[in-house]
PDB file of N, CA, C and O in Angstrom:
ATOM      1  N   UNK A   1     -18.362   1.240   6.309  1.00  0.00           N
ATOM      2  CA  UNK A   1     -17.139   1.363   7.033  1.00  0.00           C
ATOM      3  C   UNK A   1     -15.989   1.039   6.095  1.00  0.00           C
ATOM      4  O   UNK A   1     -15.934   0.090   5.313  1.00  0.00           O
ATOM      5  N   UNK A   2     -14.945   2.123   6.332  1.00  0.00           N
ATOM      6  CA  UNK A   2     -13.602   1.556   5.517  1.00  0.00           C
ATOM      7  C   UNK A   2     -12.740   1.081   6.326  1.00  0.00           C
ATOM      8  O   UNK A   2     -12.951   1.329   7.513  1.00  0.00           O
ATOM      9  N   UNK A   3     -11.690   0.382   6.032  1.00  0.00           N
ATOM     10  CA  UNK A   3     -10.403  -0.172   6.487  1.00  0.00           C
ATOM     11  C   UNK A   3      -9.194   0.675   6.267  1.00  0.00           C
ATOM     12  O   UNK A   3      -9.590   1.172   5.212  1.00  0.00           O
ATOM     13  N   UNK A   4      -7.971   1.247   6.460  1.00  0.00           N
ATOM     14  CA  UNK A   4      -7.212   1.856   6.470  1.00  0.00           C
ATOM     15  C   UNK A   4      -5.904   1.451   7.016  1.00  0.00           C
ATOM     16  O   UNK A   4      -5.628   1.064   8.152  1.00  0.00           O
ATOM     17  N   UNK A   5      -5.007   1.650   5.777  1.00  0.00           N
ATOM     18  CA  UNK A   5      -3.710   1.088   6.457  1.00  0.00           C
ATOM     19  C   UNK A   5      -3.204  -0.024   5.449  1.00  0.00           C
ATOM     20  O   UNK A   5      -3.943  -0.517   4.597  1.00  0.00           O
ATOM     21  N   UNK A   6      -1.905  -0.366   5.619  1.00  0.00           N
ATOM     22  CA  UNK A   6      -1.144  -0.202   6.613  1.00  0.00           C
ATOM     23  C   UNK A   6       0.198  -1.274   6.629  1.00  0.00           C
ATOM     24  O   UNK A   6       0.553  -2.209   7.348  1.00  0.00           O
ATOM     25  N   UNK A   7       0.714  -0.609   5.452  1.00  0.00           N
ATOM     26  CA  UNK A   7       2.036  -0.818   4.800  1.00  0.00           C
ATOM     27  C   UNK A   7       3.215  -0.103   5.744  1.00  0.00           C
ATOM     28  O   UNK A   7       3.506   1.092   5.698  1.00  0.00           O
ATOM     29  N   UNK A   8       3.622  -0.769   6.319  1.00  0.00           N
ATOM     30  CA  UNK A   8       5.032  -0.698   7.159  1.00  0.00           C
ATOM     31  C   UNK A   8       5.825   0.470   7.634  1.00  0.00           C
ATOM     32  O   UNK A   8       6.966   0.113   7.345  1.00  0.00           O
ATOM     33  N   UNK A   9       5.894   1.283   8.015  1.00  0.00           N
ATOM     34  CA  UNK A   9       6.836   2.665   8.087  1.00  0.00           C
ATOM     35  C   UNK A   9       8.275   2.014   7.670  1.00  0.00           C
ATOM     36  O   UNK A   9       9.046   2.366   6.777  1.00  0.00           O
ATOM     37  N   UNK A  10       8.394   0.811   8.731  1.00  0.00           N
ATOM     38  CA  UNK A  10      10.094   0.368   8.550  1.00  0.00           C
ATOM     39  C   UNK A  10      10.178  -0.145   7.146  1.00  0.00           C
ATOM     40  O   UNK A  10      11.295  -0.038   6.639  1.00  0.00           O
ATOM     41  N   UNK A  11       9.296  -0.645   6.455  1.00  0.00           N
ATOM     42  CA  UNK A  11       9.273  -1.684   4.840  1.00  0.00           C
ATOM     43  C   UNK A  11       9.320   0.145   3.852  1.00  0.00           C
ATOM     44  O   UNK A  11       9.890   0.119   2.762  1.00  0.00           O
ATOM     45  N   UNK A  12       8.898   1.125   4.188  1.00  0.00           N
ATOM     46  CA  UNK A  12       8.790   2.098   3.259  1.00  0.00           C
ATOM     47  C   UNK A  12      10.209   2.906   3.596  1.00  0.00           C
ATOM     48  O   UNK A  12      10.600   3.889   2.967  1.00  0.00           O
ATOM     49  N   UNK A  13      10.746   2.422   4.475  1.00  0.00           N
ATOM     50  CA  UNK A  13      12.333   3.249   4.711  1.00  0.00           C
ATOM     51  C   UNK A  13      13.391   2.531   4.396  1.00  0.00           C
ATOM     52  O   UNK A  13      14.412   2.985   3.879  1.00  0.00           O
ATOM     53  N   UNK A  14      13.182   1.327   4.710  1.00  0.00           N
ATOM     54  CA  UNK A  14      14.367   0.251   4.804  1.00  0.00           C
ATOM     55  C   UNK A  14      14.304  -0.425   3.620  1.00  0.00           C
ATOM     56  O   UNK A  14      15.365  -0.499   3.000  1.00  0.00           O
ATOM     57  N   UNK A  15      12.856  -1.194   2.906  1.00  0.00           N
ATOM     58  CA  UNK A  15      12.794  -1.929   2.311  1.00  0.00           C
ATOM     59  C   UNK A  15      12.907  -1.877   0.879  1.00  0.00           C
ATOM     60  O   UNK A  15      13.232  -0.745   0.521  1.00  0.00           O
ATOM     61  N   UNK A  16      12.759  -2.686  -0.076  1.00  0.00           N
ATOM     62  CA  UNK A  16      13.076  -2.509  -1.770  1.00  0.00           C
ATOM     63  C   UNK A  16      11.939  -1.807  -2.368  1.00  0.00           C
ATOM     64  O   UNK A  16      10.927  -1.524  -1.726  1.00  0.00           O
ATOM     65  N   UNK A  17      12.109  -1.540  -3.557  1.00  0.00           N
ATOM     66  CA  UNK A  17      10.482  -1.022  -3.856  1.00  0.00           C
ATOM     67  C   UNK A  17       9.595  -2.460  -4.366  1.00  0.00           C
ATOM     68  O   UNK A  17       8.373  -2.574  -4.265  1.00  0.00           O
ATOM     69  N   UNK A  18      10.445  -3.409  -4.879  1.00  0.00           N
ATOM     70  CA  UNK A  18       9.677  -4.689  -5.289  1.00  0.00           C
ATOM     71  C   UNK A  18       8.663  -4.718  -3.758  1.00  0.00           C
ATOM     72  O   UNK A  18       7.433  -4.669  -3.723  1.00  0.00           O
ATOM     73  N   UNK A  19       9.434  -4.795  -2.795  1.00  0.00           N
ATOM     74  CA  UNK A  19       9.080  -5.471  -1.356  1.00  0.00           C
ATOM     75  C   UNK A  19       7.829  -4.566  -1.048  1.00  0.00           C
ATOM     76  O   UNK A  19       6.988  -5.361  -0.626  1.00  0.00           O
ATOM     77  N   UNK A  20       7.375  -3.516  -1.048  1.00  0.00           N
ATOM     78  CA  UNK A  20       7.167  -2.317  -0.954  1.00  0.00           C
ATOM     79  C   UNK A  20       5.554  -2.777  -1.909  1.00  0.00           C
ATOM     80  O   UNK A  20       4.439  -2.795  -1.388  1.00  0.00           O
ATOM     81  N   UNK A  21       5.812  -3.059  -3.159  1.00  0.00           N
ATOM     82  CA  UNK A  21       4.656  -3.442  -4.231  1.00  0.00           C
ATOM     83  C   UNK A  21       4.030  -4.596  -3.830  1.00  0.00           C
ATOM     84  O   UNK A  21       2.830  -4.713  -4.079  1.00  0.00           O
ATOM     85  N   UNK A  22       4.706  -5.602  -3.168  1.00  0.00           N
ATOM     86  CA  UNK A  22       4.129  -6.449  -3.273  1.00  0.00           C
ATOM     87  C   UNK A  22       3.414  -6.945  -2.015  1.00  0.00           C
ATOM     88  O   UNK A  22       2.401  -7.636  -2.118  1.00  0.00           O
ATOM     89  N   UNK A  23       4.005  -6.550  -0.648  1.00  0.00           N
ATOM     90  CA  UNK A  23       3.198  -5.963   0.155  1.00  0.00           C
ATOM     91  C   UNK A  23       1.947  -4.837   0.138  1.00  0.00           C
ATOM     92  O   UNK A  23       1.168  -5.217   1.011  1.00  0.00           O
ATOM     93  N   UNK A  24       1.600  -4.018  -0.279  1.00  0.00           N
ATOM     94  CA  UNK A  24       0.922  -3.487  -0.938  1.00  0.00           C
ATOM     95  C   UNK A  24      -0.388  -4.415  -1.785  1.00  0.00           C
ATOM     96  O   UNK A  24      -1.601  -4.372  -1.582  1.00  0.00           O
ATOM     97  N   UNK A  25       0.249  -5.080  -2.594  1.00  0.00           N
ATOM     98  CA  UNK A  25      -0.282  -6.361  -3.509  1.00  0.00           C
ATOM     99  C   UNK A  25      -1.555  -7.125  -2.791  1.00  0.00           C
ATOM    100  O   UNK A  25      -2.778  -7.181  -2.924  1.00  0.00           O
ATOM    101  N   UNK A  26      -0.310  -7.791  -1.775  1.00  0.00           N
ATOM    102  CA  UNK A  26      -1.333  -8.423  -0.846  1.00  0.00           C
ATOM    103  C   UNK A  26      -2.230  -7.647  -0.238  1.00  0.00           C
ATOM    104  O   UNK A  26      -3.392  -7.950  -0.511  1.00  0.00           O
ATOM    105  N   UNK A  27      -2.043  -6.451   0.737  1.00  0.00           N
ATOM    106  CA  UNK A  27      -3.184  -5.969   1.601  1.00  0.00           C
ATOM    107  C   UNK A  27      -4.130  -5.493   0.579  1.00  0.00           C
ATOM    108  O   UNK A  27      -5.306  -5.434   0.939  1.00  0.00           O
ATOM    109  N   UNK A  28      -3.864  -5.166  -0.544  1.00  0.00           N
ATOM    110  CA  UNK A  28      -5.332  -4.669  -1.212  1.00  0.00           C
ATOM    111  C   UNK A  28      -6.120  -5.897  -1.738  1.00  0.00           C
ATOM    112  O   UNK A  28      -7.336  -5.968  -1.555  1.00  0.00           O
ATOM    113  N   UNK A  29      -5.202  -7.186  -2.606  1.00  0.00           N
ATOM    114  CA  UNK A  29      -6.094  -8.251  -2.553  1.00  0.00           C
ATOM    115  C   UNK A  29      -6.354  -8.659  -1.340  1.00  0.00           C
ATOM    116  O   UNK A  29      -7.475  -9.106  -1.580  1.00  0.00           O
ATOM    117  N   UNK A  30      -6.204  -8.854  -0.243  1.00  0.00           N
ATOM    118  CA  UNK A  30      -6.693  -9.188   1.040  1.00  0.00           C
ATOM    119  C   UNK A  30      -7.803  -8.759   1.912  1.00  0.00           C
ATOM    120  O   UNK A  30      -8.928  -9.124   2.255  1.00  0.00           O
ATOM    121  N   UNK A  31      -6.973  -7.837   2.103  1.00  0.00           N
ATOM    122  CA  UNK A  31      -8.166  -6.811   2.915  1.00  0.00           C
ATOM    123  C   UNK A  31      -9.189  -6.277   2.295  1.00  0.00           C
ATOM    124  O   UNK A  31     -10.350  -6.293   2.705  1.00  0.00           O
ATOM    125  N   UNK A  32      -8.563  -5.500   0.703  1.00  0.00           N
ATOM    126  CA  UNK A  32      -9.295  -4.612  -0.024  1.00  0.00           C
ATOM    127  C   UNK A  32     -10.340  -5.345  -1.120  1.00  0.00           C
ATOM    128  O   UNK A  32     -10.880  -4.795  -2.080  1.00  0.00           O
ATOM    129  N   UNK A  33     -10.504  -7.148  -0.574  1.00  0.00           N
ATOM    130  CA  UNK A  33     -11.294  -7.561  -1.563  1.00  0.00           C
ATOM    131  C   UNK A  33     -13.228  -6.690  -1.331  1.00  0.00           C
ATOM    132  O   UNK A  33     -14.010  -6.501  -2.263  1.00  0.00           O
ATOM    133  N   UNK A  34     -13.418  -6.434  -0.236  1.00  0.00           N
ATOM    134  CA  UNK A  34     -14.773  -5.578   0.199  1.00  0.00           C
ATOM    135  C   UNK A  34     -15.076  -4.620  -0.283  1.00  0.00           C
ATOM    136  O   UNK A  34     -16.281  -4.370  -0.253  1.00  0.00           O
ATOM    137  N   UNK A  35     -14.219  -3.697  -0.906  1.00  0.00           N
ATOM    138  CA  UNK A  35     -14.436  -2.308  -1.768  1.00  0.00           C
ATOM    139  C   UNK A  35     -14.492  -1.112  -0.371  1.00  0.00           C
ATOM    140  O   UNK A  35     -15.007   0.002  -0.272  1.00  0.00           O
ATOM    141  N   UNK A  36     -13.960  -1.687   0.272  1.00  0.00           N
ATOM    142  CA  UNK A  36     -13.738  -0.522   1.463  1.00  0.00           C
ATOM    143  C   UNK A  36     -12.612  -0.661   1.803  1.00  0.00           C
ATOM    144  O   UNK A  36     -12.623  -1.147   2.934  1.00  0.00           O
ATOM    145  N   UNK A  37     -11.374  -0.465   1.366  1.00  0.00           N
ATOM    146  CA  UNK A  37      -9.978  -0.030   1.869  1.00  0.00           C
ATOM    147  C   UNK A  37      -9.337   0.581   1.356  1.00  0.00           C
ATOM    148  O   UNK A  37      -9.278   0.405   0.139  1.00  0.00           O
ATOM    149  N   UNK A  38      -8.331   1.843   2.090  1.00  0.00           N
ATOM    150  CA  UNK A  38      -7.843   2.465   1.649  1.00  0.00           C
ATOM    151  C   UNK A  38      -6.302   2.139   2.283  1.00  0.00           C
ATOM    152  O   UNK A  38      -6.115   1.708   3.420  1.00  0.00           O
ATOM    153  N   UNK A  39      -5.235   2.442   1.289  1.00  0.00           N
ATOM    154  CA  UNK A  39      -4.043   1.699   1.238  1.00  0.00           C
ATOM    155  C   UNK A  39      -3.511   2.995   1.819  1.00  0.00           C
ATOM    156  O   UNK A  39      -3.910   4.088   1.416  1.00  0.00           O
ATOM    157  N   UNK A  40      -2.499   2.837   2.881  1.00  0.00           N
ATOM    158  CA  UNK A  40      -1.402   4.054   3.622  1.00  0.00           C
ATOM    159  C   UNK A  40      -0.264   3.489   4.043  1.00  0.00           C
ATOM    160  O   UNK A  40       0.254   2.487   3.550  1.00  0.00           O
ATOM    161  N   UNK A  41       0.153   4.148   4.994  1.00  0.00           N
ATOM    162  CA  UNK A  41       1.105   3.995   6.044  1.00  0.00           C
ATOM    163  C   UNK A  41       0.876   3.061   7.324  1.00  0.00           C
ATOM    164  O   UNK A  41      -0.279   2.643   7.408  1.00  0.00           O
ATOM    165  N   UNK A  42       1.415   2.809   7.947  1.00  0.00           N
ATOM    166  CA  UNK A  42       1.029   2.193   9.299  1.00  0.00           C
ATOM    167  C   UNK A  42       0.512   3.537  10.140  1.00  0.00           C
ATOM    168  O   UNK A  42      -0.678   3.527  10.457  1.00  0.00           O
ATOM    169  N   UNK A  43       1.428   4.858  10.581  1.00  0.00           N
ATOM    170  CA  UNK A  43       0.970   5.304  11.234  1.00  0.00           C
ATOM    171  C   UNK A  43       1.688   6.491  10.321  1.00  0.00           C
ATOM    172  O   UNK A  43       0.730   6.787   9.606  1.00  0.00           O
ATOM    173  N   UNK A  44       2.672   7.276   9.936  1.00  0.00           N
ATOM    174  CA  UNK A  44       2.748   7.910   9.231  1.00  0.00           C
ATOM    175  C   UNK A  44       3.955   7.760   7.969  1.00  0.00           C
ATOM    176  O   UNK A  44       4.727   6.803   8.043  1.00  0.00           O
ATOM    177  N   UNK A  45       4.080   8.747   6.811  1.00  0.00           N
ATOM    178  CA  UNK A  45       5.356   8.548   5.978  1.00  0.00           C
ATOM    179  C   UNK A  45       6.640   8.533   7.045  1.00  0.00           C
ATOM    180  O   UNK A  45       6.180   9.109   8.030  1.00  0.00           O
ATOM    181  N   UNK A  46       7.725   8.242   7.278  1.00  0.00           N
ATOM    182  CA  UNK A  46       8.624   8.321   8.103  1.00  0.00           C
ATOM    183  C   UNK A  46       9.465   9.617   7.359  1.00  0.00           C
ATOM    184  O   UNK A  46       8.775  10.171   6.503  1.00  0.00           O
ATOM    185  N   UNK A  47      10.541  10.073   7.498  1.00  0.00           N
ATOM    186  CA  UNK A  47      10.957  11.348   7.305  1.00  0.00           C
ATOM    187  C   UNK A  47      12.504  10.773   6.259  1.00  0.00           C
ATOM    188  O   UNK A  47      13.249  11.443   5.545  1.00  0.00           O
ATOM    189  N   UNK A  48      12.512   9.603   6.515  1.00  0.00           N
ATOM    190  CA  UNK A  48      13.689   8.935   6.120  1.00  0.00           C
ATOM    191  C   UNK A  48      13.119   7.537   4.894  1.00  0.00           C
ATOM    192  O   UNK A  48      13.761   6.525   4.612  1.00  0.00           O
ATOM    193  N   UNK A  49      11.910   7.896   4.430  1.00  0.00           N
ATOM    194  CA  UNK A  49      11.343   7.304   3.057  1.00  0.00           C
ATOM    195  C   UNK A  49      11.871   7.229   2.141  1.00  0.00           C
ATOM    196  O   UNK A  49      12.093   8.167   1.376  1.00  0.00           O
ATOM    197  N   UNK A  50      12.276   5.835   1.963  1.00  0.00           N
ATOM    198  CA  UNK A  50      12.702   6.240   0.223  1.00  0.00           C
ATOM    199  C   UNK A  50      11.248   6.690  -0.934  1.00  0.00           C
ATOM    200  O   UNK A  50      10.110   6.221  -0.943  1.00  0.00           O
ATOM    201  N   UNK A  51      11.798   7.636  -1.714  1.00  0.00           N
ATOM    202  CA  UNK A  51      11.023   8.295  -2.242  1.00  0.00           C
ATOM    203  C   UNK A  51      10.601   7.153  -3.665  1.00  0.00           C
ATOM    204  O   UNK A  51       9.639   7.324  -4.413  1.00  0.00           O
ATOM    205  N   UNK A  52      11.365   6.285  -3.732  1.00  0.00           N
ATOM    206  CA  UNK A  52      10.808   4.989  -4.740  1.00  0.00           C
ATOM    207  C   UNK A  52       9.530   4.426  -3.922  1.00  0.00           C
ATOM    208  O   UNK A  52       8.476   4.200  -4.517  1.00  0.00           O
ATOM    209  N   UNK A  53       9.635   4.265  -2.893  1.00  0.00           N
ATOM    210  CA  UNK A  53       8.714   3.227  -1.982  1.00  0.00           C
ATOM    211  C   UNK A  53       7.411   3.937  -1.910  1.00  0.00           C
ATOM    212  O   UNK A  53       6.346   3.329  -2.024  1.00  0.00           O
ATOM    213  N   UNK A  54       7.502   5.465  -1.686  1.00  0.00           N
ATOM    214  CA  UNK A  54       6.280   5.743  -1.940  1.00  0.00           C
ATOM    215  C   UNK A  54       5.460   6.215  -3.083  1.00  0.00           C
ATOM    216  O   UNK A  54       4.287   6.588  -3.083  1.00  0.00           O
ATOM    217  N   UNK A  55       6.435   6.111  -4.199  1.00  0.00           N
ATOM    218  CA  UNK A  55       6.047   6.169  -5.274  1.00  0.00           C
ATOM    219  C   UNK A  55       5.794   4.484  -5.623  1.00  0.00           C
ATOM    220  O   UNK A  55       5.358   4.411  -6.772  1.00  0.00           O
ATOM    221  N   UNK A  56       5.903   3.382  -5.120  1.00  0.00           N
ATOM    222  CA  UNK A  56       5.686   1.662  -5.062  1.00  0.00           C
ATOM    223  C   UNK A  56       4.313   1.988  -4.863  1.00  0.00           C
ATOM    224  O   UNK A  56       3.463   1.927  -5.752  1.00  0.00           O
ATOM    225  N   UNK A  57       4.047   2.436  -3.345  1.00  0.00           N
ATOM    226  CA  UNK A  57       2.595   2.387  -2.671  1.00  0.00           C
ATOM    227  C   UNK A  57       1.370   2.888  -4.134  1.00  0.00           C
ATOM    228  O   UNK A  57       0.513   2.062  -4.450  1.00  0.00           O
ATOM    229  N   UNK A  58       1.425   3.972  -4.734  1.00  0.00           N
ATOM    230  CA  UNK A  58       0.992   4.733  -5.667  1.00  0.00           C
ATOM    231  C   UNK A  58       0.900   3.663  -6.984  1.00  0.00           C
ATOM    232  O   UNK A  58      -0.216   3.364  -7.410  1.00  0.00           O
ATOM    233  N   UNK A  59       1.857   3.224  -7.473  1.00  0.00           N
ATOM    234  CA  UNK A  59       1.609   2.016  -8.353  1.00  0.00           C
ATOM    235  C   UNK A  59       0.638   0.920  -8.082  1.00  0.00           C
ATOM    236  O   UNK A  59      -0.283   0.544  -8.807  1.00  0.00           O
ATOM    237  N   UNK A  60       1.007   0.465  -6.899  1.00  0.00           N
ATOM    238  CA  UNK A  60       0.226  -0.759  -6.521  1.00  0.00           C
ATOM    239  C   UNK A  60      -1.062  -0.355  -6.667  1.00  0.00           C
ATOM    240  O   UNK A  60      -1.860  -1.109  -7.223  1.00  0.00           O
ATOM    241  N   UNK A  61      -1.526   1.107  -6.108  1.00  0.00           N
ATOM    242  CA  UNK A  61      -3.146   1.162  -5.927  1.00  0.00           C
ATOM    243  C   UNK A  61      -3.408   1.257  -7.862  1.00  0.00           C
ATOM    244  O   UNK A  61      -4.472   0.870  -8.346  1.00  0.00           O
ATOM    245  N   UNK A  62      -2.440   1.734  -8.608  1.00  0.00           N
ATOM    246  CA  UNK A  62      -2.585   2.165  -9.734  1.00  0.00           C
ATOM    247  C   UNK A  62      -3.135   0.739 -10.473  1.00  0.00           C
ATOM    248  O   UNK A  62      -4.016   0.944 -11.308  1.00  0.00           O
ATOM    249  N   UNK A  63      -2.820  -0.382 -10.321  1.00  0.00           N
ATOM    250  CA  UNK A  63      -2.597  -1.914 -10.501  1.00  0.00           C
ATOM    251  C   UNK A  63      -3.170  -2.475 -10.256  1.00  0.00           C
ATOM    252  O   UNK A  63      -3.601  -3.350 -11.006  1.00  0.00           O
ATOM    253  N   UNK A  64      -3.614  -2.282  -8.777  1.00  0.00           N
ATOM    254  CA  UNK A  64      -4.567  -3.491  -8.220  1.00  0.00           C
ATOM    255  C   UNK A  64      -5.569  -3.125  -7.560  1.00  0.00           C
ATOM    256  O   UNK A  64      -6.452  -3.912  -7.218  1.00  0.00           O
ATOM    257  N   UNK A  65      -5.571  -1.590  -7.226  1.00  0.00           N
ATOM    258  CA  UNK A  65      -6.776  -0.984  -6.196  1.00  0.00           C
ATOM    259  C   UNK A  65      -7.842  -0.697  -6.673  1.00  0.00           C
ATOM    260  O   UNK A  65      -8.368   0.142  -5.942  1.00  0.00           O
ATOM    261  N   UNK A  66      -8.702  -1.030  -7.841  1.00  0.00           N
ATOM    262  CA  UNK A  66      -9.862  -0.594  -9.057  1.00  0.00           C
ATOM    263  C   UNK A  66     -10.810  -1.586  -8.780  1.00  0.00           C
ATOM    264  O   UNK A  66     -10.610  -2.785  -8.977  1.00  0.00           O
ATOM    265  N   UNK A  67     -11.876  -1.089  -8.309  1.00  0.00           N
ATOM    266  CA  UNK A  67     -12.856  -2.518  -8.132  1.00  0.00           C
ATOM    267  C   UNK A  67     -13.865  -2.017  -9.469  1.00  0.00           C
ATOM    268  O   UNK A  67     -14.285  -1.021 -10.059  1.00  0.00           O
ATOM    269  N   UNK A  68     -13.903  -3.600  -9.453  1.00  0.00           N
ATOM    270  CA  UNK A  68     -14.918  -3.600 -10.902  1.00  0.00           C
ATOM    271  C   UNK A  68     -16.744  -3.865 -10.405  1.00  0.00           C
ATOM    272  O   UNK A  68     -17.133  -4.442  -9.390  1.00  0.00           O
ATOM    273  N   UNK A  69     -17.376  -3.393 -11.215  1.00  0.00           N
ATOM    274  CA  UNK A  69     -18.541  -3.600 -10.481  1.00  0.00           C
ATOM    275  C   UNK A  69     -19.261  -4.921 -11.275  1.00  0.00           C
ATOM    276  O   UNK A  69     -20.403  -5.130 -10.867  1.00  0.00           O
ATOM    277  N   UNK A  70     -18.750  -5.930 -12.431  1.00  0.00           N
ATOM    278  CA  UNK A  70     -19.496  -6.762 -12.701  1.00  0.00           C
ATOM    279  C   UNK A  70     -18.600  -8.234 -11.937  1.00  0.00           C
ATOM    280  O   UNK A  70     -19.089  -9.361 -12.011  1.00  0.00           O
TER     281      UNK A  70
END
């Protein structure tokens, strides 16, 4: 079973891109310590995204989403 989700609609429209990474940060060390999560949206991109923020989301997995197998 995977986990899915679930970085903010309002934090990916409103928020900084730091805010954006580091939220991100946490739910993948958090949630994603199991090797079953996949990092998104809450429910979808909003239409009014800053286009930094979802290019944030994309870094973070770039950074921190790699599980190692030893």
């Amino acid at each position: 079973m995977a986990i899915m989700g679930d970085v903010l609609s309002t934090l990916i429209a409103e928020g900084s891109k730091d805010a954006v990474l580091e939220y991100s940060k946490n739910l993948i060390r958090r949630v994603g310590a199991g090797e079953s999560f996949i990092l998104s949206s809450d429910c979808s991109i909003p239409l009014n995204a800053k286009p930094e923020n979802i290019a944030a989301m994309a870094e973070a997995v770039e950074e921190w989403g790699w599980y190692s197998s030893t």
